[in-house]
C-alpha positions in Angstrom: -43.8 31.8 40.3 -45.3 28.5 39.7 -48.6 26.5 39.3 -50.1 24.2 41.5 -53.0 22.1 40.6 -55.4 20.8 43.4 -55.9 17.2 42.7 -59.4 17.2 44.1 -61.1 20.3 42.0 -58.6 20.7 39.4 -58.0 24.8 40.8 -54.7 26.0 39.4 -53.1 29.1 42.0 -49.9 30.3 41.5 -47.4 30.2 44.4 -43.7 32.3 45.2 -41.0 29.9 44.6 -40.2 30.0 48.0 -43.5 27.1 48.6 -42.3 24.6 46.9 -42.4 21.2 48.4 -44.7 22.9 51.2 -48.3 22.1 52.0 -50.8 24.1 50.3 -54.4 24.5 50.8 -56.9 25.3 47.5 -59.0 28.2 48.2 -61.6 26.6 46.5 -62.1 23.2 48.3 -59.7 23.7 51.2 -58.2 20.2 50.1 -54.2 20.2 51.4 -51.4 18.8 48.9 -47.8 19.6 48.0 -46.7 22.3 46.2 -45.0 21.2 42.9 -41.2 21.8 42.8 -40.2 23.9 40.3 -39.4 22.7 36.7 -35.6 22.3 35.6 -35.1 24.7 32.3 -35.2 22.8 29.6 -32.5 22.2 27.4 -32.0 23.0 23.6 -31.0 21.6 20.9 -28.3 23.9 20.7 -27.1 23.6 24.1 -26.8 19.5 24.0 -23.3 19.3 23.1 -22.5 16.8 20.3 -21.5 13.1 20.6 -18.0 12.6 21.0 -16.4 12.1 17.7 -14.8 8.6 17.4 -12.4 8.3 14.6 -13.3 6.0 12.2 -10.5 3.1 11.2 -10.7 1.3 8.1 -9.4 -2.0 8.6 -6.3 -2.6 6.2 -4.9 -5.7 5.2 -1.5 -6.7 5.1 0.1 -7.2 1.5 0.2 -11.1 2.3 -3.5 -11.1 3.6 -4.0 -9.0 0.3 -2.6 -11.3 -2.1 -4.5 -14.6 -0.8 -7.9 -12.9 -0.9 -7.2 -11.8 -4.4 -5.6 -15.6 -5.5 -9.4 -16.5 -3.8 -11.2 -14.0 -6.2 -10.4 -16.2 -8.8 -9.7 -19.4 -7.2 -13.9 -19.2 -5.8 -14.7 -19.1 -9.7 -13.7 -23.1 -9.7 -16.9 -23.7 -7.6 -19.0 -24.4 -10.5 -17.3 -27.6 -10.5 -18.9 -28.4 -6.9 -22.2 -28.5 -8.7 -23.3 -25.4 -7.4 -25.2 -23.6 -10.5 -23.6 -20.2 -11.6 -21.0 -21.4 -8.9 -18.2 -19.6 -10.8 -20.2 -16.5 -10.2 -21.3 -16.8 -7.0 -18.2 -18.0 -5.4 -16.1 -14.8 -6.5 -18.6 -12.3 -5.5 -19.4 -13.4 -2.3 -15.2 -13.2 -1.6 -15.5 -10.0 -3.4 -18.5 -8.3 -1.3 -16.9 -9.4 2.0 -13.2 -7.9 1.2 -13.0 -5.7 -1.3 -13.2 -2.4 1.3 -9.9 -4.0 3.0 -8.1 -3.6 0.3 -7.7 -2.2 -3.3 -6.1 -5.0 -4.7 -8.8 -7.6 -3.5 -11.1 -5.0 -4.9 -9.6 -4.9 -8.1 -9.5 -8.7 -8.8 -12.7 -9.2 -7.7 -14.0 -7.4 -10.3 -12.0 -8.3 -13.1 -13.1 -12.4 -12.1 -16.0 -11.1 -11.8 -16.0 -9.7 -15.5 -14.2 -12.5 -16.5 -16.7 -15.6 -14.9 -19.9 -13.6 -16.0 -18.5 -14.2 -20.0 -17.6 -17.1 -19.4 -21.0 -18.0 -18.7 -22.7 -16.0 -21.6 -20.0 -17.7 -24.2 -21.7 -21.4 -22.6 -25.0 -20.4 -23.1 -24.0 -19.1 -26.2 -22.2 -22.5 -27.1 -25.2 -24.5 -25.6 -27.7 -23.4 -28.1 -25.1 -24.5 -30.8 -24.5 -27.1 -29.8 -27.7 -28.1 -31.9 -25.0 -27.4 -34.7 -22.0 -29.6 -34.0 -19.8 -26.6 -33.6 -21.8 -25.9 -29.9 -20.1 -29.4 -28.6 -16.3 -28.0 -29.7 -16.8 -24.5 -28.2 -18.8 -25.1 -24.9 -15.5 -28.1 -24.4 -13.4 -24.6 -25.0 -15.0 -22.1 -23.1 -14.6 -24.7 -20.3 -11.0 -25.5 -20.8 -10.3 -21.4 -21.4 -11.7 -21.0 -18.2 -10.3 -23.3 -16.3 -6.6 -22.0 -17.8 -7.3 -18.5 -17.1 -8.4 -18.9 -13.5 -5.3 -20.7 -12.2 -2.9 -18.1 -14.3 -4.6 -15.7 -12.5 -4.5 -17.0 -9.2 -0.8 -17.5 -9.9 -0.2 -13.9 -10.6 -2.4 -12.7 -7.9 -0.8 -14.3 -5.6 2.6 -13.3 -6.8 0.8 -9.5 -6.2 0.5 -8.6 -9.9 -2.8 -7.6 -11.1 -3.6 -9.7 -13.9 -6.8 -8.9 -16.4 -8.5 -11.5 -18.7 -8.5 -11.5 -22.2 -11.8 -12.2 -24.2 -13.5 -9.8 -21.3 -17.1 -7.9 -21.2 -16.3 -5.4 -18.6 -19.5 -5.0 -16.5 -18.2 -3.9 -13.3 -15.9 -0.7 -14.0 
């Protein structure tokens, strides 16, 4: 069975099957229109079959590709030198945030220059404010020179595809 509406008095009359798409008159009104087809059944939930299932690829690096991201980890640290402020922070953890899922190694030294440059900068504040005691002047010309060493020994080593950690380290990223 199903319902037809008249369009003119709003009469709802139910009609075999077999008048669908056929010319109807309302018993109320006598207006003429089509009879509705019938509707499709509905679907569930449980009856939509899934999405296919497209495996997922992590993209992997090659050990060369690898290596030079993680020499870049450290190298990006030298961009305090540009005059960007906190440079030696920001220039590491933007190559660190944009490969370290390609690769465990880049991962690894990305944190451990990460580590290494957010020290560094604590040990110069530290050695700015003493510098109001003449000691400030010979340890904020250390921490820079320290620095400096450590970053290209470990861009030499990361290159080389050793993973290298820094001494005098506060490990915030584990």
């Amino acid at each position: 069975m199903i319902q037809s509406k008249c369009p003119k008095c709003g009469n709802v009359t139910e009609l075999a099957d077999d008048q669908a798409g056929q010319s109807v008159t309302c018993p109320d009104c006598g207006n003429v229109s089509i009879a509705p087809l019938p509707a499709e059944p509905v679907a569930t939930r449980s009856e939509i079959p899934p999405p296919p299932v497209t495996p997922t690829v992590s993209p992997v690096m090659s050990d060369k590709d690898s290596r030079m991201w993680g020499m870049l980890c450290h190298l990006a640290a030298l961009a305090i030198f540009t005059g960007i402020p906190f440079g030696n922070i920001i220039g590491p953890l933007v190559v660190w945030l944009i490969q370290k899922d390609k690769s465990p190694f880049v991962n690894e030294q990305g944190k451990e220059s990460l580590n290494f440059q957010i020290s560094m900068a604590i040990y110069g504040i530290v050695s700015a404010f003493l510098i109001v005691i003449i000691v400030g002047i010979f340890l904020s010309i250390a921490v820079v020179v320290v620095d400096i060493i450590f970053v290209i020994i470990a861009s030499v080593k990361a290159n080389n595809g050793e993973s290298y950690r820094y001494p005098l380290t506060i490990r915030f990223l584990k």
